[in-house]
C-alpha positions as CSV (number, residue, x, y, z in Angstrom):
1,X,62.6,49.0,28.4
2,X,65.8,50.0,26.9
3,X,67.6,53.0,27.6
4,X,69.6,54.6,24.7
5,X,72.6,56.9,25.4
6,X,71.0,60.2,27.4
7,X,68.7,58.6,29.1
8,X,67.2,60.0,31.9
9,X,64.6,57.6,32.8
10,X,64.7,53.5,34.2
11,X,61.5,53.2,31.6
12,X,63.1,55.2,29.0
13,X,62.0,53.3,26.0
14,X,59.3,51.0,25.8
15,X,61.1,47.9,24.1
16,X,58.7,48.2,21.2
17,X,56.7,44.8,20.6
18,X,56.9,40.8,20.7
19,X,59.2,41.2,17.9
20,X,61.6,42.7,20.4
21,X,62.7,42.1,24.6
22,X,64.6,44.6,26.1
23,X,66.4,42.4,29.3
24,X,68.0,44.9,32.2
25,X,70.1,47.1,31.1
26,X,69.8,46.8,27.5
27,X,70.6,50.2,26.0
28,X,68.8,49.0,22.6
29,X,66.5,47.0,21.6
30,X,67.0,43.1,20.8
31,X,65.3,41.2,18.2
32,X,64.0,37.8,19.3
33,X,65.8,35.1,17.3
34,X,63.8,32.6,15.1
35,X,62.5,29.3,17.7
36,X,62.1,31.7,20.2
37,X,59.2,34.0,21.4
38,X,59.5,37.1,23.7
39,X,58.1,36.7,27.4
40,X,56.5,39.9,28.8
41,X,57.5,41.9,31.9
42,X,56.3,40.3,34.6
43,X,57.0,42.9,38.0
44,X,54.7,42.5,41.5
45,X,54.8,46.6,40.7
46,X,53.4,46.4,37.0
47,X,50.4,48.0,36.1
48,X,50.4,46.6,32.6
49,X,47.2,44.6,31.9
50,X,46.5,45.3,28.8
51,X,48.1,42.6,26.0
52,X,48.0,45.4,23.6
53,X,50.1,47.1,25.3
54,X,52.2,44.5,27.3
55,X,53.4,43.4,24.0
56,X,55.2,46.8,23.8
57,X,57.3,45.5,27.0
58,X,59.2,42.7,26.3
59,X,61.7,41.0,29.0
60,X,63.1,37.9,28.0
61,X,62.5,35.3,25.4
62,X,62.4,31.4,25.7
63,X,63.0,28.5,23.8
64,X,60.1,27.6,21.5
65,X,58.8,24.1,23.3
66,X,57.2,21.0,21.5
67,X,54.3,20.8,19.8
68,X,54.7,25.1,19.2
69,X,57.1,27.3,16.2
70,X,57.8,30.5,16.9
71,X,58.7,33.1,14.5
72,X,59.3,37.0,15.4
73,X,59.0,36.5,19.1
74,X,56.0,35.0,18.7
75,X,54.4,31.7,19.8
76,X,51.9,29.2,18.0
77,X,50.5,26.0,18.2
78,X,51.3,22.9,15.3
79,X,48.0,21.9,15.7
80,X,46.8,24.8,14.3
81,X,48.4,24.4,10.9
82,X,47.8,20.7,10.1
83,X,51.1,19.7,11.8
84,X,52.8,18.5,15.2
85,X,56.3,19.4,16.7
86,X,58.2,17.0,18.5
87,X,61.7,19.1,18.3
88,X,62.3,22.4,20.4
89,X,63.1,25.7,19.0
90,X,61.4,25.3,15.9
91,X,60.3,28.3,13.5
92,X,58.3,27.3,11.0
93,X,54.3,26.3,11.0
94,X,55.5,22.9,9.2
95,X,57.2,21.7,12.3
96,X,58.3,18.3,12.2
97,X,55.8,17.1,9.4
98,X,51.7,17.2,9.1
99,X,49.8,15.7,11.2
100,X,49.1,11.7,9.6
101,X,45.6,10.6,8.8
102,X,44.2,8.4,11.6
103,X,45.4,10.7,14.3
104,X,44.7,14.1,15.4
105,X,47.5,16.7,16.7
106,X,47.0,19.2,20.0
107,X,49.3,21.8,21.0
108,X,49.8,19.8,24.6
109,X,50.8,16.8,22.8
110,X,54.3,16.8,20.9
111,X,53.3,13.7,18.9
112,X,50.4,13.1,16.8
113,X,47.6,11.2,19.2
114,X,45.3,8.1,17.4
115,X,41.8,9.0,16.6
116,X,39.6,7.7,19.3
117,X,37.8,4.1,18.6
118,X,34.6,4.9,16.9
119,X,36.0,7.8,15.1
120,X,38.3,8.0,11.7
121,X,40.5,10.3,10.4
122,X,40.5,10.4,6.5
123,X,42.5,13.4,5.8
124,X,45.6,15.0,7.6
125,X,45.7,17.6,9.9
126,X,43.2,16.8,12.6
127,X,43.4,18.9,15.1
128,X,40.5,17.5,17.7
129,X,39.8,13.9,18.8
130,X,36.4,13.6,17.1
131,X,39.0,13.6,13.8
132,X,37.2,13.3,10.9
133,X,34.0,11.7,12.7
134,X,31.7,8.9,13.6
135,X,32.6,5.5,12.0
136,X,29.5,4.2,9.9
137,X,26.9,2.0,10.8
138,X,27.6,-1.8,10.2
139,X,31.6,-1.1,10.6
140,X,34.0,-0.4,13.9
141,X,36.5,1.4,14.1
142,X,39.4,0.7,16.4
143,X,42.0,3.4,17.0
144,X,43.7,5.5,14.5
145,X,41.0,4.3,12.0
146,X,41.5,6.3,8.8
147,X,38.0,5.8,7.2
148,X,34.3,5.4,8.2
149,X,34.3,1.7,6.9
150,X,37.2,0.7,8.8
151,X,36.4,-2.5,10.0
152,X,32.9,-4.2,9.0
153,X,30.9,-6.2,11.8
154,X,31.6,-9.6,12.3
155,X,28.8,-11.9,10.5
156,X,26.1,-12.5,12.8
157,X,26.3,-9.0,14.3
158,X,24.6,-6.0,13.5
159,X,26.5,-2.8,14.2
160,X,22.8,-0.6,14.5
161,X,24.6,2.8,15.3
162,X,27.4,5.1,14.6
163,X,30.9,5.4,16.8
164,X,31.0,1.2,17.1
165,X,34.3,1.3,18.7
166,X,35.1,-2.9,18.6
167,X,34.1,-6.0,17.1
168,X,31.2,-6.6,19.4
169,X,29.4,-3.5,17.3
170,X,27.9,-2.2,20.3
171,X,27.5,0.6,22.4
172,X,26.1,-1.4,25.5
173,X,28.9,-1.3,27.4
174,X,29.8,-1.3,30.8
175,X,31.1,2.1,32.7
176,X,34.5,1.2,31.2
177,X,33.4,0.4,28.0
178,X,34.9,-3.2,28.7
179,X,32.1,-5.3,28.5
180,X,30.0,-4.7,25.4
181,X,26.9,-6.8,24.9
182,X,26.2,-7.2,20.9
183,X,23.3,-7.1,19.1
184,X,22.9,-10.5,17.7
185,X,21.3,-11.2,14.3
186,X,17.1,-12.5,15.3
187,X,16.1,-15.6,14.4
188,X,14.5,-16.2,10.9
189,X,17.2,-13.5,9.3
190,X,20.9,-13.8,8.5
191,X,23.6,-10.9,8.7
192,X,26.5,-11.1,6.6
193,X,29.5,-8.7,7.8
194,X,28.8,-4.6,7.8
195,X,24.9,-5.2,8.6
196,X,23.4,-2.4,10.1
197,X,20.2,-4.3,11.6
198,X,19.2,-7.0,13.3
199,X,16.7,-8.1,10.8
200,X,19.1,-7.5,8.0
201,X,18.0,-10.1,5.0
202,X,15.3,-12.4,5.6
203,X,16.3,-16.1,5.6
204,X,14.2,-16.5,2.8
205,X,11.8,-19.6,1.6
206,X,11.1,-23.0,3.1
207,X,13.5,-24.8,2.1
208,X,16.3,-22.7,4.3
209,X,16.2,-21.6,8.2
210,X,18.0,-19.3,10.3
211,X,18.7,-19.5,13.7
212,X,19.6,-16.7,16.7
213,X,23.1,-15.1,15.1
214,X,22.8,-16.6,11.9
215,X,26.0,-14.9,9.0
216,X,24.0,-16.7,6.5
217,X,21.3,-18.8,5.7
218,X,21.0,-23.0,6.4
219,X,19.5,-25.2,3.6
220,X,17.1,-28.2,5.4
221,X,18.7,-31.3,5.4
222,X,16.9,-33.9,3.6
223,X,14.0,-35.4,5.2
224,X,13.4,-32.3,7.5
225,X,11.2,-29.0,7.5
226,X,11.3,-25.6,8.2
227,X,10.1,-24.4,11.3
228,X,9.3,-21.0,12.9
229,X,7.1,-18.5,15.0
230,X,3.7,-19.6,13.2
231,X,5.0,-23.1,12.1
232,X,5.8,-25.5,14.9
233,X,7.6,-28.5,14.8
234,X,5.0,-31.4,14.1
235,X,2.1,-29.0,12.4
236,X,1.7,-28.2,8.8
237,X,3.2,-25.1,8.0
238,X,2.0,-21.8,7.2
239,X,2.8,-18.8,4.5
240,X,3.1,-16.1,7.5
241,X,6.5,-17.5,8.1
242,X,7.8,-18.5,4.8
243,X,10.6,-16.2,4.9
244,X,11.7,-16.3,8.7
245,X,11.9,-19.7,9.8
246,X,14.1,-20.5,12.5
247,X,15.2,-23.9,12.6
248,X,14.5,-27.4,11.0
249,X,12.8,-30.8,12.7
250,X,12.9,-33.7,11.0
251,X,9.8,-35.2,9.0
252,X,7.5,-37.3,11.4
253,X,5.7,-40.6,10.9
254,X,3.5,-40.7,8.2
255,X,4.7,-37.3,6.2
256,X,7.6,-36.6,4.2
257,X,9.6,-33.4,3.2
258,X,10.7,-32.2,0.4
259,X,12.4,-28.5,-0.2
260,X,11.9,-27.5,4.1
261,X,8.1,-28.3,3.3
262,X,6.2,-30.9,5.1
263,X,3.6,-33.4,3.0
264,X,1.9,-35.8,4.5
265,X,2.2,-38.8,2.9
266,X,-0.8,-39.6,0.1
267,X,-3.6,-41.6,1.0
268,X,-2.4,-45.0,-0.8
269,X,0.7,-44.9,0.8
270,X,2.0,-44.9,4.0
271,X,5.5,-43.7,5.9
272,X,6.7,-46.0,8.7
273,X,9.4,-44.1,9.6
274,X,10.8,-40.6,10.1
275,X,13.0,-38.5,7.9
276,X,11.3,-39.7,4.9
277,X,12.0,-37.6,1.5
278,X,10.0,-39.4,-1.5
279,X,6.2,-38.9,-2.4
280,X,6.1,-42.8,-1.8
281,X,6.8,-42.2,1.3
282,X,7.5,-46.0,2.5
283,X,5.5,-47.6,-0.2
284,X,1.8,-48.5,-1.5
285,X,-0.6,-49.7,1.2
286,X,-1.2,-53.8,0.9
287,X,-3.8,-55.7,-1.0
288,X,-6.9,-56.0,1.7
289,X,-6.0,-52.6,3.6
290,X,-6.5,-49.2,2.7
291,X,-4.4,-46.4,3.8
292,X,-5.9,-42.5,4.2
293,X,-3.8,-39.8,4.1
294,X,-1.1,-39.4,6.6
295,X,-1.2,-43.7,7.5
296,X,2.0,-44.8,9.3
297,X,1.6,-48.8,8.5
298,X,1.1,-50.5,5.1
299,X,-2.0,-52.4,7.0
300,X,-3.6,-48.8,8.6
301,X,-7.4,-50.2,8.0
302,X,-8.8,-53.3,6.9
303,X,-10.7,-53.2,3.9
304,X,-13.6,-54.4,6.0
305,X,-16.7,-56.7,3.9
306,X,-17.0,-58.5,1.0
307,X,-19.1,-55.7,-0.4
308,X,-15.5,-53.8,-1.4
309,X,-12.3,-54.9,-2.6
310,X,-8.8,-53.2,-1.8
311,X,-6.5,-53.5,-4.2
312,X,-2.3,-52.4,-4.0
313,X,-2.1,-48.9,-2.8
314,X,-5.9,-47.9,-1.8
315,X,-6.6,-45.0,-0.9
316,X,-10.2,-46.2,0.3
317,X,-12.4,-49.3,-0.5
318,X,-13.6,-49.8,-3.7
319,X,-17.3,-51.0,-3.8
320,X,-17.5,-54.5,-6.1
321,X,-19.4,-53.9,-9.3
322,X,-23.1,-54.4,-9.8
323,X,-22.6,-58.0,-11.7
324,X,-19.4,-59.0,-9.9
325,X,-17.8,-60.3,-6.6
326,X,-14.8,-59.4,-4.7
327,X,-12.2,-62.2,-4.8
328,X,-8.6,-62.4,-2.8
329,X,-7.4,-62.0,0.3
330,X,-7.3,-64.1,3.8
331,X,-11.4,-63.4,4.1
332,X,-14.2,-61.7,3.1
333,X,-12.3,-58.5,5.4
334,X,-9.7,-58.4,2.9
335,X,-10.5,-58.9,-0.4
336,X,-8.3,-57.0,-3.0
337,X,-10.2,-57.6,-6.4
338,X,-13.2,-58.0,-8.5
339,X,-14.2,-60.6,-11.0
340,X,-17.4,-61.0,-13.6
341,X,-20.3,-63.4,-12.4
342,X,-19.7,-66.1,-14.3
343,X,-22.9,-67.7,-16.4
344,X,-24.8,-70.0,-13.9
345,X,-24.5,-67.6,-11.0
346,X,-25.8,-64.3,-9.7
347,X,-23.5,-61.8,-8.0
348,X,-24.8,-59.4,-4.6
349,X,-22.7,-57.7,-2.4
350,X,-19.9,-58.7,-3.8
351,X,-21.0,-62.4,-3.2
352,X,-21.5,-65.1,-5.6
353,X,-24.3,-67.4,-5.4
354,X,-25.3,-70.0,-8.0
355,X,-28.6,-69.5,-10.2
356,X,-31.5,-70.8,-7.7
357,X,-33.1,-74.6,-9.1
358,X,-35.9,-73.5,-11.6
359,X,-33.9,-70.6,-13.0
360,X,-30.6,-70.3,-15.4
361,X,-28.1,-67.9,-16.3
362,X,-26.6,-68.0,-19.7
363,X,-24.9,-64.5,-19.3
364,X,-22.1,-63.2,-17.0
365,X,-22.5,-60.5,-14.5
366,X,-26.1,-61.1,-13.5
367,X,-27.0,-59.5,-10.4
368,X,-30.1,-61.0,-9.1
369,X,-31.4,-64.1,-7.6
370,X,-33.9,-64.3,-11.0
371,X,-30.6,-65.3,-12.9
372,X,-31.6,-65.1,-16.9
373,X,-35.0,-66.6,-16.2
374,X,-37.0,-69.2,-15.3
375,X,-36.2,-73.0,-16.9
376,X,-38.4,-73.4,-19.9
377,X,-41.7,-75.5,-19.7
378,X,-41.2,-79.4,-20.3
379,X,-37.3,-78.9,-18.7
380,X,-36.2,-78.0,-15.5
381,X,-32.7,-76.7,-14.3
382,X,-30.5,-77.3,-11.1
383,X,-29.0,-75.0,-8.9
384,X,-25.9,-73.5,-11.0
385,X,-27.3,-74.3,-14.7
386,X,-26.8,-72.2,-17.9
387,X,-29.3,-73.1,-20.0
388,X,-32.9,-72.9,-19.8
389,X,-33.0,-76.6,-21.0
390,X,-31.2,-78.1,-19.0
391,X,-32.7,-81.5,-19.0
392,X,-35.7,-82.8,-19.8
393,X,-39.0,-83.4,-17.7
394,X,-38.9,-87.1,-18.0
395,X,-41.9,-89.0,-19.9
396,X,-44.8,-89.8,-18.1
397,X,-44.3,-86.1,-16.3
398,X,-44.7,-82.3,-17.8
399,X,-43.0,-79.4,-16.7
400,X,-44.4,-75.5,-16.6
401,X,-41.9,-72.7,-16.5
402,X,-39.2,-72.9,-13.3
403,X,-39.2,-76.9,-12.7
404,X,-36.4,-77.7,-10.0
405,X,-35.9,-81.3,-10.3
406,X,-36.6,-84.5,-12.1
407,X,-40.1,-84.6,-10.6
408,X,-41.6,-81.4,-12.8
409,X,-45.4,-81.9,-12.5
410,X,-47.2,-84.8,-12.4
411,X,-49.1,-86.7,-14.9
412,X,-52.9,-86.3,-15.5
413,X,-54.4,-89.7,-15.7
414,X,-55.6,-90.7,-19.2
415,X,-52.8,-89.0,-21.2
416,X,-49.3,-89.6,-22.2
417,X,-46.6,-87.6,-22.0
418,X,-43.2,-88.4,-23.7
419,X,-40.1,-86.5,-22.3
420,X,-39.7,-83.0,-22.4
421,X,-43.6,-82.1,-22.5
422,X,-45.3,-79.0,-21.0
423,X,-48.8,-79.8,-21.8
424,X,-50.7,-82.7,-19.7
425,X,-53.0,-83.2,-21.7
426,X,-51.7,-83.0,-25.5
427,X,-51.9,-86.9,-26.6
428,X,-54.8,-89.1,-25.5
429,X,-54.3,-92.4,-24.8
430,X,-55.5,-93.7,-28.2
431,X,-58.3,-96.1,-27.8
432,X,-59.9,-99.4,-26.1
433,X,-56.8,-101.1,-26.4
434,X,-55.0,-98.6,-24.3
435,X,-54.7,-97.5,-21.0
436,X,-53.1,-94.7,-19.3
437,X,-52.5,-94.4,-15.6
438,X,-50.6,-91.6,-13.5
439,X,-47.1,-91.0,-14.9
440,X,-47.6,-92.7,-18.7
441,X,-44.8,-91.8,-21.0
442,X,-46.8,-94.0,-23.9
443,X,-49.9,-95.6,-23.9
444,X,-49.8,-98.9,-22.1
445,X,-51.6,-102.3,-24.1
446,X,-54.7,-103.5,-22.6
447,X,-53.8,-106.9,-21.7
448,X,-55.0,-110.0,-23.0
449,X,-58.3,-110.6,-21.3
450,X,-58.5,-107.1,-20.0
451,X,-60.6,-104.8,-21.0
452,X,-59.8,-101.1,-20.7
453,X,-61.6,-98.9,-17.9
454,X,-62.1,-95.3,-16.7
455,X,-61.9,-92.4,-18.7
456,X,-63.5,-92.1,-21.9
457,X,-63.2,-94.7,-25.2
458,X,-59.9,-92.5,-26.2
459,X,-58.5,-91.6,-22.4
460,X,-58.5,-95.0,-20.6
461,X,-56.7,-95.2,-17.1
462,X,-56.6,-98.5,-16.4
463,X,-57.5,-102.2,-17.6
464,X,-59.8,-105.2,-16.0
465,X,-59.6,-108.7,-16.3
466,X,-62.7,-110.1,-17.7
467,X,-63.4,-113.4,-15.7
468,X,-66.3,-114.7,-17.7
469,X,-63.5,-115.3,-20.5
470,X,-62.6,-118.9,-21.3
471,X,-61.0,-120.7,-24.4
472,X,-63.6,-124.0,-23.9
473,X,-66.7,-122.8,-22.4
474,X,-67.1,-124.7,-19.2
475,X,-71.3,-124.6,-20.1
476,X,-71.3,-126.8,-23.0
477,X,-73.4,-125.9,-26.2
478,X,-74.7,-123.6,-23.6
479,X,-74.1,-119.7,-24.7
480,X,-70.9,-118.3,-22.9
481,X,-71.5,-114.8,-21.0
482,X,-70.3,-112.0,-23.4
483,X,-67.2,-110.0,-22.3
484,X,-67.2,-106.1,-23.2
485,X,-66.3,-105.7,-27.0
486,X,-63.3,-103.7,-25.8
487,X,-61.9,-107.2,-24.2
488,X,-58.8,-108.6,-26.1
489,X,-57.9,-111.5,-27.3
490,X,-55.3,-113.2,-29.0
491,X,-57.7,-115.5,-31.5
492,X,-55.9,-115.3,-34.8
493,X,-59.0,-118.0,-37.0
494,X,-61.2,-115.1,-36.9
495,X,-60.6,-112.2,-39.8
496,X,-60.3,-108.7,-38.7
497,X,-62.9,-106.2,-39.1
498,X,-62.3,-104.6,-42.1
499,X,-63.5,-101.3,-40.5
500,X,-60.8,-101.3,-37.8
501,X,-56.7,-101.6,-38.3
502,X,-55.2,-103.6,-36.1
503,X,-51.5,-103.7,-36.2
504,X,-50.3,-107.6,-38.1
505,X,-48.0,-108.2,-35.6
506,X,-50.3,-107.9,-33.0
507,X,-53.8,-109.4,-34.7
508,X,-55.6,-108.3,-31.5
509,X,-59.5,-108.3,-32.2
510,X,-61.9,-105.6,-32.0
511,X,-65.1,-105.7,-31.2
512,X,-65.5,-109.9,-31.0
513,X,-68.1,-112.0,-30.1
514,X,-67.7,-115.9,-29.1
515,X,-68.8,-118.7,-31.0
516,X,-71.8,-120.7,-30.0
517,X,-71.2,-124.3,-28.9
C-alpha cells in the first residue's frame, strides 16, 4: 500500500499493479525499474489469494535472475522467446542471444542445453529437449545434432528405427543405454552406410558373396564358387539363391569355376586338382581311357575291348567300324584308333583276321569270314590272298570253287588235266598209244612193247607189257603168237598205214602184224 498525505488508513492505497511496489512506508507509488519484477505481499495475515488482485499489492521487487527478462515489474522466461539469458537483470525478450540450433533453452537453465542423442535441432529457438525431433532411420545422432541425417550408420550396420543415438544404430541397449547390441547386415546382403535394414541390397549374382555384416559385396576369387542357404559347399548350385550367397569354397576335384559358378568338368577331360578355372579343366583324357563327366584322373576308365577304340579326350568308347579294326595302345583294353581292313583280310569286332584258305579279298574293309569270295575253279588261294587266282591247281589235278591248297581235287583216271583246270574230264587221253593214270597232266606214251589198257580206245589208264613179243621168234618158221594191234613197236622197214598219222619222229606202228618165218 502506499499512503499519500491525509491518510487515515495503514492500507490506504492499494499500490496499483505489477507495474508498481509500494515497500513500508511509501507515501507513493514506485515504479519497478527495467531487469526487475515486482514481488507481491506476502503477510501470515493476508487474505489475498487471488493473482488478480494480488497484483494490485506489490511489496518489493527483485533482481531479474538468469535464464528470465523482466520488463514493467514483470517476469518471463527466455525460453519462451527463442532465446536464453545467462546475465542477471536483463529487460529485454532477446536476452543474451537466441537460442543456437542443436540445443534447446529452458527457463531453469541459463545456458542453452544440447539436443538429446537421437534428436536434432534444425532451427533456433528450441525450447524442449525433443528439439526438432527424432533423427532418421539409417543415421545417429549424437548430441547437439542439428539435422535428422546427422551421422549415417557405419557400413555393415543397419540403423532400422528412429532416435539411433550412437554408432552402434541401435536401441538395444542396456538400462544405461551403455551397451547397445547392433543390428548387423544378414548374410547374402551388403549395407553400405545410412541403411535402414538389415537386408538392405542383395549381394547380387554368382559371381559375388556376402557374408554376416558385409558394407559391400565380395567378388569369388578365381577357382571358387558361390555358396549359400540352398547351395552348399561341394553341390551344384541352385537359382533360389542366386542373389544371396553367403560365402565362397573353392572348386573341388573334377569341376571347375568360372564367374562364382561351379562346372563340372566335360566328359573328355578331367580336373586332377582343386581350384581349377578353365573348361579344360586339367586336360584331355589319354588315348586308351575315357573320361565321363566330372573324372578326376586322365586314366578314369579303360577303354575296355578291342570292339572300341578311345582316342585323345573321349568322352566314351567309340565302337570300331563295321569293315575295320581298332589299332594302338598297350592291348586290346586300350586301343585308341581305327584302321580299314586291308584286302586279304576280314575285320570283326574290331579284330583282323586273314581271308580263310579257299576264299580272297580283293577289297578293303570286308567284314566277314566269306572275304570277296570263294577262289575260282582250277585255282586255289591261301589263307591271306587277294585274288581269286591265286595260283594254279597244278596239272594232273582240277580245282572247283574254294580249293585251299596245292592238292585241289584229284584226277579222274583216263583224262588229262593241264594246270589250272576245273573240269576232270575235258581232254581224253587221245588213243591206243596213250595212257592216263590218276594225276596225268598230259597223256603218257604207251611204251615200247606195251600195249595200253583200261578204259576205253580214247581214255586208257594204264599200259601192259606184251610178253609174246620178240625181234627173232624163238619158234623158227613157226608162226609167232600175235600181240594186240594196240602193242608198239619201234620197226621203222615197215611203211605206215596210210589211214593213220603217226608223228615222223616217233614212226611208232599202228595196227602191225609180224612177219612169218
Amino acid at each position: 500500500y502506499y499512503c499519500p498525505i491525509g491518510s487515515t488508513s495503514p492500507h490506504q492505497e492499494p499500490c496499483g499493479g505489477i507495474e508498481y511496489y509500494c515497500e513500508e512506508g511509501t507515501p507513493k507509488q514506485q515504479k519497478v525499474p527495467d531487469g526487475y519484477y515486482s514481488l507481491p505481499l506476502v503477510s501470515p495475515a493476508s487474505t489475498i489469494r487471488d493473482d488478480k488482485v494480488s497484483q494490485m499489492y506489490r511489496a518489493s521487487i527483485k533482481l531479474c535472475e538468469k535464464g528470465y527478462w523482466c520488463k514493467s515489474g514483470k517476469r518471463y522466461p527466455c525460453s519462451e522467446y527463442g532465446t536464453y539469458g545467462i546475465f542477471t537483470g536483463l529487460s529485454r525478450s532477446t536476452c543474451t542471444a537466441p537460442c543456437p540450433k542443436g540445443k534447446y533453452c529452458i527457463p531453469t537453465s541459463p545456458i542453452p542445453i544440447l539436443c538429446p542423442a537421437g534428436t536434432y535441432g534444425s532451427e533456433k529457438g528450441n525450447q524442449n529437449p525433443q528439439c526438432s525431433g527424432k533423427c532418421s532411420k539409417g543415421f545417429f545422432c549424437p548430441e547437439g545434432s542439428t539435422k535428422p541425417t546427422e551421422r549415417p550408420c557405419p557400413p555393415g550396420i543397419a540403423g532400422e528405427e528412429e532416435g539411433l543415438r550412437d554408432s552402434t544404430c541401435s536401441l538395444n541397449c542396456d538400462l544405461i543405454g551403455s551397451n547397445c547390441i547392433p543390428k548387423v547386415c544378414m548374410e547374402g546382403y551388403y549395407c553400405p552406410s545410412n541403411s535402414t535394414s538389415q537386408k538392405q541390397i542383395e549381394c547380387g549374382e554368382a559371381g559375388r558373396y556376402c557374408p554376416h555384416g558385409s558394407s559391400n559385396y565380395t567378388n569369388v576369387s578365381s577357382g571358387h564358387y558361390s555358396v549359400g542357404v540352398a547351395s552348399i559347399k561341394g553341390s551344384y548350385q541352385v537359382q533360389d539363391d542366386v542373389t544371396t550367397r553367403s560365402g565362397e569354397a573353392i572348386c573341388e576335384k573334377g569341376t571347375y569355376c568360372m564367374k562364382g559358378t561351379r562346372y563340372a568338368c566335360t566328359a573328355g577331360t578331367y580336373g586332377a586338382t582343386e581350384g581349377l578355372s578353365t573348361a579344360t579343366c586339367s586336360g584331355f583324357c589319354k588315348a586308351g581311357w575315357y573320361c565321363p563327366q566330372q573324372s578326376i584322373r586322365a586314366t578314369q576308365r579303360i577303354c575296355g575291348s578291342s570292339k572300341v577304340y578311345c582316342p585323345v579326350g573321349s568322352s566314351s568308347p567309340v565302337k570300331v567300324s563295321t569293315g575295320y579294326y581298332s589299332i594302338g595302345g598297350n592291348g586290346p583294353s586300350t586301343r585308341t584308333n581305327q584302321t580299314i581292313c586291308p584286302p586279304g583280310s576280314y575285320c570283326t569286332d574290331g579284330v583282323r583276321y586273314l581271308c580263310p584258305a579257299g576264299t580272297y579279298g580283293s577289297s578293303s574293309g570286308l567284314s566277314t569270314r566269306e572275304c570277296d569270295g570263294l577262289a575260282e575253279p582250277g585255282y586255289y588261294t591261301i589263307e591271306g590272298s587277294t585274288s581269286s587266282k591265286y595260283a594254279p591247281c597244278p596239272a594232273g589235278r582240277y580245282g572247283i570253287a574254294g580249293m585251299k591248297d596245292p592238292l585241289c581235287m584229284g584226277q579222274t583216271v583216263g583224262h588229262w588235266t593241264p594246270a589250272g583246270s576245273s573240269d576232270p574230264e575235258a581232254n581224253e587221253c587221245g588213243g591206243d598209244m596213250f595212257y592216263c593214270p590218276e594225276g596225268s597232266g598230259t597223256p603218257q606214251n604207251v611204251s615200247v612193247g606195251f600195249y595200253s589198257v583200261g578204259g576205253k580206245v580214247t581214255t586208257r589208264t594204264g599200259q601192259q607189257r606184251c610178253n609174246s613179243y620178240q625181234r627173232t621168234p624163238p619158234l623158227g618158221p613157226k608162226m609167232v603168237e600175235l600181240c594186240p594191234s594196240s602193242t608198239r613197236t619201234n620197226e621203222t622197214e615197215v611203211p605206215l598205214d596210210v589211214d593213220y598219222y603217226i608223228e615222223p619222229a616217233l614212226q611208232y606202228r599202228y595196227n602191225y602184224t609180224y612177219r612169218k618165218q
